[in-house]
C-alpha angles and dihedrals in degrees: 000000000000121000128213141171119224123198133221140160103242077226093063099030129000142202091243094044083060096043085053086056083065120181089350090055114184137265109269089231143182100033104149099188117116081216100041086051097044086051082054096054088049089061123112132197101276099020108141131234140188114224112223121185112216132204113050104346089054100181142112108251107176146351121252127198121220108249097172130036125230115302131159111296109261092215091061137059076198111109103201097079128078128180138184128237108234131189132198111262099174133342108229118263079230128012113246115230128220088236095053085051085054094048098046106089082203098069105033104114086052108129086235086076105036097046104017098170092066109119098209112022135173114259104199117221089259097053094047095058099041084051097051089043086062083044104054090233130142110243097216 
């Protein structure tokens, strides 16, 4: 299993608007990053995510799981762009702030940090479960 982070303004798509989605989940569409797209075309069926809402919360608030592999992006007639289908797995005892990632030693080389403007980004074994440990989340 491979883990990610995705990235949303709560205003433009929520954690609660994807827990609403339940088991189906929804395409996590209209990512126009050549990166961001070629992460998602790395994703398989299970692989795990933590769901970070951008703009003023900055924190991650839940994990989400990969229910559909990459497929061309529904919001576009441009082929180019693929997206996933994610659904929520688990909402965090307790968000985990983008200050607290900084802080954290252990996490300093996350992507998150370094690039923080990339929509769909890798998480490393080591980083997820440092991050659900500050969470309070299990790591299953």
């Amino acid at each position: 299993m491979a883990y990610w982070l995705f990235k949303s303004e709560p205003s433009t798509w929520s954690w609660d608007q994807q827990v609403a989605k339940g088991d189906a989940g929804e395409e996590w569409d209209g990512v126009r990053n050549y990166q961001a797209r070629n992460f998602m075309r790395q994703m398989k069926l299970g692989d795990r995510g933590f769901f970070y809402h951008s703009q003023k919360d900055k924190a991650i608030v839940g994990i989400v799981e990969v229910c559909a592999e990459a497929h061309p992006d529904s919001t576009t007639v441009d082929d180019r762009w693929d997206c996933v289908d994610i659904k929520a797995v688990r909402p965090f005892v307790k968000p985990v702030t983008l200050d607290q990632i900084k802080a954290d030693p252990r996490l300093a080389d996350m992507v998150l940090v370094k690039n923080s403007r990339l929509s769909v980004q890798p998480v490393s074994d080591a980083e997820w479960a440092v991050i659900c440990e500050l969470g309070q989340a299990q790591t299953d």
